[in-house]
C-alpha positions as CSV (number, residue, x, y, z in Angstrom):
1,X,166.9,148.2,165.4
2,X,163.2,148.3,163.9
3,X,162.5,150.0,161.1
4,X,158.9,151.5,159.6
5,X,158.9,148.7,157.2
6,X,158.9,146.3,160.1
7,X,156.6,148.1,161.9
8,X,154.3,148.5,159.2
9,X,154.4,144.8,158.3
10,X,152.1,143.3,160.5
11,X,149.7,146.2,159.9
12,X,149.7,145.4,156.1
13,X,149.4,141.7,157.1
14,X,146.4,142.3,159.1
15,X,144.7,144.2,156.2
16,X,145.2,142.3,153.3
17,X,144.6,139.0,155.2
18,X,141.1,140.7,156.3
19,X,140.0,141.9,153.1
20,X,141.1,138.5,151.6
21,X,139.1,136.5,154.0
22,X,135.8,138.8,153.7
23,X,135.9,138.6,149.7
24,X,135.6,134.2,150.8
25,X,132.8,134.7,153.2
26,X,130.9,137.5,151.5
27,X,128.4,135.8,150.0
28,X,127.7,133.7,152.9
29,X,127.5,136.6,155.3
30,X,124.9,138.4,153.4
31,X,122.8,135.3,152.5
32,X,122.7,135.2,156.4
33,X,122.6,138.5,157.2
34,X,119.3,138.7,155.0
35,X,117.7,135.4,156.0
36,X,117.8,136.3,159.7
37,X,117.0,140.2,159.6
38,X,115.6,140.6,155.8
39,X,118.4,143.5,155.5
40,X,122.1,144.3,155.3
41,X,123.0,147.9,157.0
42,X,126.1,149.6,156.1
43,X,126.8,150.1,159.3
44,X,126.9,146.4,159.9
45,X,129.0,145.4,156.8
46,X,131.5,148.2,158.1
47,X,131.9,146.5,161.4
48,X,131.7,143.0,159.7
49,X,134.9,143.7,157.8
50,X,136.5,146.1,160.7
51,X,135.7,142.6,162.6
52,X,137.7,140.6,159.8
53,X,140.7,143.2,160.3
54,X,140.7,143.1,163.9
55,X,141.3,139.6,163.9
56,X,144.3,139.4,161.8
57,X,145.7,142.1,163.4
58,X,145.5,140.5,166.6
59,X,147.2,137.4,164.8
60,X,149.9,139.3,163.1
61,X,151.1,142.2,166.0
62,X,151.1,139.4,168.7
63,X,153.1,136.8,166.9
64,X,154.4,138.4,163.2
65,X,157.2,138.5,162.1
66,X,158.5,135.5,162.7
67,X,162.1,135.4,163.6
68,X,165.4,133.6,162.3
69,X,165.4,130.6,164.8
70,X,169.5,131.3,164.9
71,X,168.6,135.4,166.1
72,X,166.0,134.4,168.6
73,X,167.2,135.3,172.5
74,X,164.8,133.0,175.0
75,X,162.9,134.9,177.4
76,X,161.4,133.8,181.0
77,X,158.1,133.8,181.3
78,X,156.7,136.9,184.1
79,X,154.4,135.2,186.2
80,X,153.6,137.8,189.5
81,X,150.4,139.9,189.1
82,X,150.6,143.6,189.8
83,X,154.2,143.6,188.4
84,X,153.4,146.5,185.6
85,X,153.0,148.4,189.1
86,X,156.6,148.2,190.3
87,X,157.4,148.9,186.5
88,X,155.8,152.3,185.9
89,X,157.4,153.1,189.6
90,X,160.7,152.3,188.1
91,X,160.4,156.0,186.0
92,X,159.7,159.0,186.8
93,X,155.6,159.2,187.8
94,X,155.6,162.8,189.5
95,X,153.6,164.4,186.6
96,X,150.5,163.5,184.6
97,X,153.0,164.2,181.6
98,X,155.5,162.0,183.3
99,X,153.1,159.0,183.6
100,X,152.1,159.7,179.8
101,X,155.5,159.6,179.1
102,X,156.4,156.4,181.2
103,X,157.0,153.3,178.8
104,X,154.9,151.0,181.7
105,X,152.1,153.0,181.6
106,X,152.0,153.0,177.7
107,X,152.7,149.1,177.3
108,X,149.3,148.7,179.9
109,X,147.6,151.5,178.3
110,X,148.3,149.5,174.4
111,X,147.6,146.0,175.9
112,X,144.0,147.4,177.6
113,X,143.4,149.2,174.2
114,X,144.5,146.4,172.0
115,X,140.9,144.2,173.1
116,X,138.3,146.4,173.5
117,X,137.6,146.5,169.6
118,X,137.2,142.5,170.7
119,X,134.6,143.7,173.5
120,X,132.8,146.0,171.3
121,X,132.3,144.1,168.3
122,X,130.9,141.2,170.0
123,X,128.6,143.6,171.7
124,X,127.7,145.7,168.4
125,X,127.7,143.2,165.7
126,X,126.7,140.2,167.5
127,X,125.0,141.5,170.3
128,X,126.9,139.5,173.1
129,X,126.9,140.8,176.6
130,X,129.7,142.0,178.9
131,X,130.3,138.2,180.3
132,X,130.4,137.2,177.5
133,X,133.1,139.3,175.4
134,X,135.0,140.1,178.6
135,X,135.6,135.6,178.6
136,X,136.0,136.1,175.2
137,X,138.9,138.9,175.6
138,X,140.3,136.2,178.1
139,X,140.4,133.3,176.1
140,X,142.1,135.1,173.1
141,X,144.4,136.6,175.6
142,X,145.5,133.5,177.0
143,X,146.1,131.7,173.5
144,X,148.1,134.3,172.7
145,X,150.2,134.2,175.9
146,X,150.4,130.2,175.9
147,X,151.1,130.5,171.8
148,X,154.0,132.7,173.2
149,X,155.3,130.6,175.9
150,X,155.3,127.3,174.1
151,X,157.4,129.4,170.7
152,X,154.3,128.6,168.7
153,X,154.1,125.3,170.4
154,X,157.1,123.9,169.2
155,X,158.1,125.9,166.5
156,X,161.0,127.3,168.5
157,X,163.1,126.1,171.1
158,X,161.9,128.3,173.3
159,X,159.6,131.4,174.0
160,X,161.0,134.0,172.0
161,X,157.8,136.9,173.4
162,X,157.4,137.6,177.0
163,X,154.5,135.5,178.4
164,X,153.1,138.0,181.1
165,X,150.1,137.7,183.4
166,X,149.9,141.7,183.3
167,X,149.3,141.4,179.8
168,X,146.6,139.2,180.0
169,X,144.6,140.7,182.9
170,X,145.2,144.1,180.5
171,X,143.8,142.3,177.7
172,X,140.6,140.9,179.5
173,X,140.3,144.5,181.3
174,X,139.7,145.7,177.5
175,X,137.6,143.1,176.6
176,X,135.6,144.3,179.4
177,X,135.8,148.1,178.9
178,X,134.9,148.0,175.0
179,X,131.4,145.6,175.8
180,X,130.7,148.8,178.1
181,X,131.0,151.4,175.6
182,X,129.0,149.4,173.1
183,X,126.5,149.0,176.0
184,X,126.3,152.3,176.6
185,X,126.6,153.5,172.8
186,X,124.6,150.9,171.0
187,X,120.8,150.1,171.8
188,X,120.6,146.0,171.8
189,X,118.3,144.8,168.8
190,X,117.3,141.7,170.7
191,X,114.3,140.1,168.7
192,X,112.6,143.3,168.4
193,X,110.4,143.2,165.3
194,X,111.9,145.1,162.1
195,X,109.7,146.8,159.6
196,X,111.1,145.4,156.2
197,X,111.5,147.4,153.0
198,X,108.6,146.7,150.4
199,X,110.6,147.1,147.3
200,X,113.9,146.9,146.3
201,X,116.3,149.5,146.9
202,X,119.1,150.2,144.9
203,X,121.7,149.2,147.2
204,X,120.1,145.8,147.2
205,X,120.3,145.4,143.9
206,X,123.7,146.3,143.6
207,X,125.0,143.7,146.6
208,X,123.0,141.2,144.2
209,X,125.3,142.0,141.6
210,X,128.6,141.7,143.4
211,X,127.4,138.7,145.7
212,X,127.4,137.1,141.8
213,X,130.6,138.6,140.8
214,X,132.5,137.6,144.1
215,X,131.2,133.7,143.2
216,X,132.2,133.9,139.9
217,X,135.5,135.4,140.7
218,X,135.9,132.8,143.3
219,X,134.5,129.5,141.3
220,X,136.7,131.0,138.3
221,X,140.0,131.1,140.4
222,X,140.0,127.8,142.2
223,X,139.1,126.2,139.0
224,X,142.4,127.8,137.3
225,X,144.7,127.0,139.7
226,X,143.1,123.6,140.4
227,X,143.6,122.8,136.7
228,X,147.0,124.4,136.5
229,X,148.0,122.2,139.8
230,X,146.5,119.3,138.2
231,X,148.7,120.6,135.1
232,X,152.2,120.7,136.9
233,X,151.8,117.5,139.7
234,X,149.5,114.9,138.3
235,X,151.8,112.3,136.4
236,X,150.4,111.0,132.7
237,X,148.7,114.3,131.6
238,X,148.8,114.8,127.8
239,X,150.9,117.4,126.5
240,X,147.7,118.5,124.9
241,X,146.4,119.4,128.5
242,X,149.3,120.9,130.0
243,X,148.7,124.2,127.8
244,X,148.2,127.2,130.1
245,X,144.8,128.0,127.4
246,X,143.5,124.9,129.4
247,X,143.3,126.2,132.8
248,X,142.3,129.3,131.7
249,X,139.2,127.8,129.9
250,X,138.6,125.9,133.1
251,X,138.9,129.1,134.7
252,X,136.0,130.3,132.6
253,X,133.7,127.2,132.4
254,X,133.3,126.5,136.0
255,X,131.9,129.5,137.0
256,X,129.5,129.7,134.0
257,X,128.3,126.2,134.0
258,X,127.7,126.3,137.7
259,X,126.5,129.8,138.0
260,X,124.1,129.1,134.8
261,X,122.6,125.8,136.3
262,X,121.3,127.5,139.5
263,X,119.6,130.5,137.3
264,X,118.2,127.8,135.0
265,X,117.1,125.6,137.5
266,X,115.4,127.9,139.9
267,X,115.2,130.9,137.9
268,X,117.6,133.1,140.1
269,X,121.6,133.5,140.3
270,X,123.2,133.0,143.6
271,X,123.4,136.5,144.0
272,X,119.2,136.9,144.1
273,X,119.5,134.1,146.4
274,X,121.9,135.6,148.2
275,X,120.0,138.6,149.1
276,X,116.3,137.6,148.7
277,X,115.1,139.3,145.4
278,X,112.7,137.6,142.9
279,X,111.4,138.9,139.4
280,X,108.3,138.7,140.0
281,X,105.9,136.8,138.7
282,X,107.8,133.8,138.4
283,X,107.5,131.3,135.8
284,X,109.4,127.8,135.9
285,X,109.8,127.9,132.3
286,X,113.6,127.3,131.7
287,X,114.2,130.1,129.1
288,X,113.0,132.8,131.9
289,X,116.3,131.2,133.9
290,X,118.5,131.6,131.2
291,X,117.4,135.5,130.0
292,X,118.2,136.6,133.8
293,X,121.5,134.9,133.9
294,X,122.4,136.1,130.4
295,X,121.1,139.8,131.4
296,X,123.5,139.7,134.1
297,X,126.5,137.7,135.5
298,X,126.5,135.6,132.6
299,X,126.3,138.1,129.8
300,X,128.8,139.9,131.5
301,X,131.5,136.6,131.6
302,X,130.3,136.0,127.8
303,X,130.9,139.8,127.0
304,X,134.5,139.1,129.0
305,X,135.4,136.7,126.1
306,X,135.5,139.6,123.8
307,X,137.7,142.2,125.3
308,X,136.5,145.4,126.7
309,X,133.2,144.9,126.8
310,X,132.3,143.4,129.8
311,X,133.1,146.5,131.2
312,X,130.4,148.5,129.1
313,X,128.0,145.4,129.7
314,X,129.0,146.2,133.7
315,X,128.4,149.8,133.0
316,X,125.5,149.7,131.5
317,X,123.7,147.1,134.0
318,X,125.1,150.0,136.7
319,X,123.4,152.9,134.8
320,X,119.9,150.7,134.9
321,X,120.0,150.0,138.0
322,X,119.5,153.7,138.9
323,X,117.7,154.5,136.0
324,X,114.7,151.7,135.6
325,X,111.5,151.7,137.4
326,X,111.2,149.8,140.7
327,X,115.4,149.1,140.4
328,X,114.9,146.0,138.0
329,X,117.7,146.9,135.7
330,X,118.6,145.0,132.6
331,X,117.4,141.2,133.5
332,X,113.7,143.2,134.6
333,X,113.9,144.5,131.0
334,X,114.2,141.6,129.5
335,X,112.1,139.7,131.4
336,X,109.3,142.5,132.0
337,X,108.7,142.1,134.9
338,X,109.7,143.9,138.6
339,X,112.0,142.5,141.1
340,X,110.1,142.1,144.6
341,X,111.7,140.8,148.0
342,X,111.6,137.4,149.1
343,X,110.0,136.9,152.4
């Protein structure tokens, strides 16, 4: 029997395993997302990380959890198109409440529904056409069904899901029907020219700050568990080295060395680069490097070091943001000067 927890499994799966993988590939989505069209809509990071979620959820419903290969029954593979036909026949059909009610009806109904998020997506957020995302519905389909039929190719002895040709015609009939809505919902941008903002908005300058706090995070934790791998499996390390006060310093110095050299170097964290913002006027002097870093990222992993207040030092930077003319917050105060778009 199936409990909630089993069915809510995959669903938590699905969501943490999205939100994990768009924290990785956040700061290169909105470097791109600013280099090709100068902006970043809500609308489109919504979709981006509905995107993210979709994906593992396809993942996880189709082929999590995985069973105990001594509980797994083998199943034949159901190879006759039109079959789901002869199945919704099979109950009672002499009602529109009947057929709502009829399991055959439902699995079709789930297995059509399941892909057009696929079809829509690739029509709002990448602007794909029908033939497109109704091939790609088809191709994901058919992994899945192959991944299926082969027990994770190999994994199993056998195929321990139903491979079915209905549920891949279902699938690509989704693809299909979710490009249409987005056709008919969502006007297609195409090249069309966009009139970019002028100035910074505050928005703008707050996806600066957490483009530089998601790299830090993310420099910071490889570093400690790279060092506290390096700690545990590499033979000959002093005793010295294997103190846990290691990796966290590691943890700490990676990020702030290499998060420092790029504001020294060119004057701007990744963050600015990330989302096209310059003080402006720029100087290559250095020290200017150093006062934006410290005024922002790297004051606020230097403040960290003292506990508690790197979260005034984040509060603060927050209230400037809203507060200072033209949006140039703390490192524009410093600096004086006024933070400008990068064409």
């Amino acid at each position: 029997m199936v409990g909630v927890g089993d069915k809510m499994y995959p669903a938590v799966i699905a969501v943490l395993a999205g939100i994990a993988i768009a924290v990785l590939l956040f700061v290169p989505f909105v470097a791109g997302e600013y280099r090709s069209r100068g902006r970043l809509p809500l609308r489109r990071l919504l979709l981006w990380l509905g995107s993210l979620v979709y994906a593992m959820a396809l993942w996880t419903y189709t082929l999590l959890p995985l069973p105990d290969p001594a509980d797994i029954r083998c199943v034949a593979p159901q190879l006759v198109p039109g079959q789901f036909v002869l199945d919704i026949l099979t109950y009672d059909v002499s009602s529109a409440g009947a057929l709502l009610r009829n399991p055959a009806v439902q699995q079709v109904v789930l297995n059509v529904a399941l892909f057009a998020p696929m079809g829509f997506l690739l029509r709002a957020l990448w602007n794909r056409g029908v033939v497109v995302a109704t091939s790609a519905a088809f191709a994901t389909s058919l992994l899945i069904e192959v991944t299926q039929l082969t027990g994770i190719f190999g994994l199993y002895g056998c195929a321990y899901r139903l491979f079915d040709v209905d549920d891949l015609l279902a699938n690509t009939v989704g693809g299909l029907l979710g490009a249409l809505i987005a056709r008919l919902l969502i006007r297609p941008h195409g090249e069309r020219a966009v009139a970019l903002p002028d100035t910074v908005t505050a928005g703008r300058r707050l996806l600066v700050m957490l483009s530089d706090a998601i790299t830090v995070l993310l420099l910071g934790g490889a570093a400690g568990v790279g060092a506290r791998m390096a700690q545990l499996w590499l033979p000959g390390v002093p005793d010295v080295l294997r103190d846990e006060s290691v990796a966290d310093a590691a943890a700490f110095a990676v990020p702030f060395l290499a998060v420092g050299v790029v504001a020294l170097v060119t004057g701007r964290t990744i963050g600015d680069h990330a989302v096209r913002v310059a003080y402006e006027p720029r100087h290559s002097r250095p020290v200017d490097g150093m006062l934006r870093y410290l005024a922002g990222i790297g004051g606020f992993q230097l403040l960290g070091l003292l506990g508690g207040l790197d979260g005034l030092f984040a509060l603060v930077s927050l209230i400037l943001v809203f507060t200072t003319r033209d949006r140039r917050g703390l490192p524009g105060l410093l600096l004086r000067r006024t933070i400008h778009p990068v064409r």
